[in-house]
N, C-alpha and C positions, 0 to 999 in steps of 0.2 A: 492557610499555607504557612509553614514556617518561614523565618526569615534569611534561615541560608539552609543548605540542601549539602546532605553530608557526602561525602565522593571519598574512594580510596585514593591514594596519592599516587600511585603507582602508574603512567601511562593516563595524564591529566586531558590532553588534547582527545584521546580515545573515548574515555568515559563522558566527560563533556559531551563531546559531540554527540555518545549515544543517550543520553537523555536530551538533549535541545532536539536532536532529531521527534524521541518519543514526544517529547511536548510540543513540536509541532505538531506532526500526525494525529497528536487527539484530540488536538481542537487546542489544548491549552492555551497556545499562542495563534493569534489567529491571521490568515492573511492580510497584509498589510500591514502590521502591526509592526513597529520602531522596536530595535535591539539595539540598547546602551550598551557597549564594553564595558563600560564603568560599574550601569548596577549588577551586569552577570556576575561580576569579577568580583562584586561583594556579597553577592548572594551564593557563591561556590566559593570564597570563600579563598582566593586563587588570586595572582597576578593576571594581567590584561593580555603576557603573551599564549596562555593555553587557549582562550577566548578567542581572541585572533583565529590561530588555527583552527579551531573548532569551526568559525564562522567561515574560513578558507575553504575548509572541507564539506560543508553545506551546500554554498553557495557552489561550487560542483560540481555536487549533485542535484541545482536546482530549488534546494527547499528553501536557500536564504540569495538574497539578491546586495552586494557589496558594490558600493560608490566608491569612487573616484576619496572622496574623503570621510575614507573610515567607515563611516554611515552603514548603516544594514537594516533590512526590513524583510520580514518574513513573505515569502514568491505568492503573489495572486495571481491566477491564470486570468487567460479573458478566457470568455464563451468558447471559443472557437479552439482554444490550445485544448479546455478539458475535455469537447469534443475529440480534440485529435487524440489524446491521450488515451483515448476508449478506442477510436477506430485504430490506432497503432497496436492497441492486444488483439485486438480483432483478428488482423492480418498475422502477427507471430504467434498467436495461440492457436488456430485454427490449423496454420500448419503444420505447428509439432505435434496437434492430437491428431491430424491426420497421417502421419510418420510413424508416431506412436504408439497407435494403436495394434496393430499387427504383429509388432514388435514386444508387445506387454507380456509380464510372466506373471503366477501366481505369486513370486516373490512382490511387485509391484502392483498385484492388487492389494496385498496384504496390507503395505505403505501405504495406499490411499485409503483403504476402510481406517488404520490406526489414526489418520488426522481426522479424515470424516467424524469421526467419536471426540477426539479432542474439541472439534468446530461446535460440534452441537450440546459439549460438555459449557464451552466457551456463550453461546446464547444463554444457555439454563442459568447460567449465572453473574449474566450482563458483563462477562467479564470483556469489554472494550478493546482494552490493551492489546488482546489476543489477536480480535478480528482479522486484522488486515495481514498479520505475521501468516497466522493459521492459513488465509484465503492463498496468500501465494503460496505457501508449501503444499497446499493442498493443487494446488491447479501445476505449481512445480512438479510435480510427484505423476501427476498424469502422462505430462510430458517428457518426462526421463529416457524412455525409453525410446527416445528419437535421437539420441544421443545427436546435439546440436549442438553444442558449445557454445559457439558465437551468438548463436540466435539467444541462447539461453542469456548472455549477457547485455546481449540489448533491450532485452524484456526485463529483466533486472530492475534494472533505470526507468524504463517507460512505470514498472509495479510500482516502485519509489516514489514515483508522483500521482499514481493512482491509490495510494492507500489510504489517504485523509479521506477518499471522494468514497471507497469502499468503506470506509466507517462511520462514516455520514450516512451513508444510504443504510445499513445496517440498523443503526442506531435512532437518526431522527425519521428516518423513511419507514422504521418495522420494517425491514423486509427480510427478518430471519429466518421464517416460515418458510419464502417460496425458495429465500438462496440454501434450506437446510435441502429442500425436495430436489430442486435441480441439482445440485453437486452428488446426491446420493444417484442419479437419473443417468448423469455423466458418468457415473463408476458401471454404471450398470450396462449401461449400452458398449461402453467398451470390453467388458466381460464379453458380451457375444458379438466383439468384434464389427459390430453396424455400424463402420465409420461416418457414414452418411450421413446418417440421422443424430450420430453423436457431435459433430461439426456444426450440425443446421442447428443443434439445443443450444452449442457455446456459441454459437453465434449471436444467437436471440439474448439467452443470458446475459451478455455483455452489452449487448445492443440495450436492451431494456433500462441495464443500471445507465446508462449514458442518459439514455432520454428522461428518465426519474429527475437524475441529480440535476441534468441542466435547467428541467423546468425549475424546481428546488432552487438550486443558485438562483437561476433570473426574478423568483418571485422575493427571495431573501435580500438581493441587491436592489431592488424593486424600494422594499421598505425600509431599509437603510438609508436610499438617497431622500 
């Protein structure tokens, strides 16, 4: 890894934060893990006030947790919050496909098949980075057509904190196979309209990565302690 990370100047607090975000989300920083103002600010290469903010703007949204003094540490869920984290899409994804679906045109299948091809472009070629980006636009793009607004930004947030756990499960779990089949399965059943059965897939779908990742977390935090 190089010793400082080259950034435009232009809108510092911005770019920051969108790489310290990307570098949490892939693992690179891991939860728990100690954030110096000091070394960011020499590794970007930057005074300590874009750092600040960057870390203001994290912490948020969740991904960084800031003390009382200065202090910051990348957010580790317990068991139970990344559980909740899965049952809260649960309950606003299930809705707005069920909204959704009736509502869908062939302009909006179109959208779904073009990420679907990017998603599965993104497995062939381990490309990480993507996953979690791809997974919400992809499950985004489903739901559009519920036109939600609000719901759409509480799900936002709740993705936000679900996308390390999505790229974990992708990545150390292999599970690019069943999530390429199922999302193509969800485009499908929505074409002919069978909300029922398209609800009961995302249901499970979601359900299954929950119960993956947690055993994964508890066996990982297992042999760490």
């Amino acid at each position: 890894m190089p010793k400082t990370r080259a950034i435009h100047r232009q809108s510092l607090p911005d770019v920051i934060t969108n790489d310290l975000r990307e570098r949490i989300l892939s693992g690179e920083m891991v939860e728990g893990e100690t954030i110096r103002q000091e070394a960011l600010a020499e590794e970007y290469d930057v005074s300590r006030m874009p750092i600040r903010e960057a870390l203001k703007r994290l912490d948020a949204e969740g991904l960084v947790q800031l003390t009382n003094n200065r202090g910051a540490c990348v957010t580790t869920h317990s068991l139970s919050e990344i559980g909740e984290i899965f049952d809260l899409r649960i309950l606003l994804e299930v809705d707005l496909f069920k909204r959704a679906i009736p509502q869908m045109t062939e302009a909006d299948f179109v959208i779904c098949e073009e990420l679907l091809n990017k998603m599965e472009r993104s497995y062939e070629t381990y490309d990480v980075g993507q996953w979690g980006s791809l997974n919400y636009e992809y499950h985004t793009a489903l739901y559009a057509a519920a036109e939600r607004g609000i719901t759409n930004e509480i799900l936002q947030r709740v993705n936000l904190q679900s996308d390390r756990y999505v790229r974990m499960h992708l990545s150390v779990m292999e599970q690019r196979e069943p999530a390429k089949e199922e999302h193509r399965q969800l485009l499908a059943l929505a074409r002919s309209r069978n909300a029922e059965a398209a609800c009961a897939l995302l249901t499970n779908h979601i359900q299954r990565t929950k119960e993956q990742l947690l055993a994964m977390v508890i066996a990982t935090r297992k042999a760490e302690s």
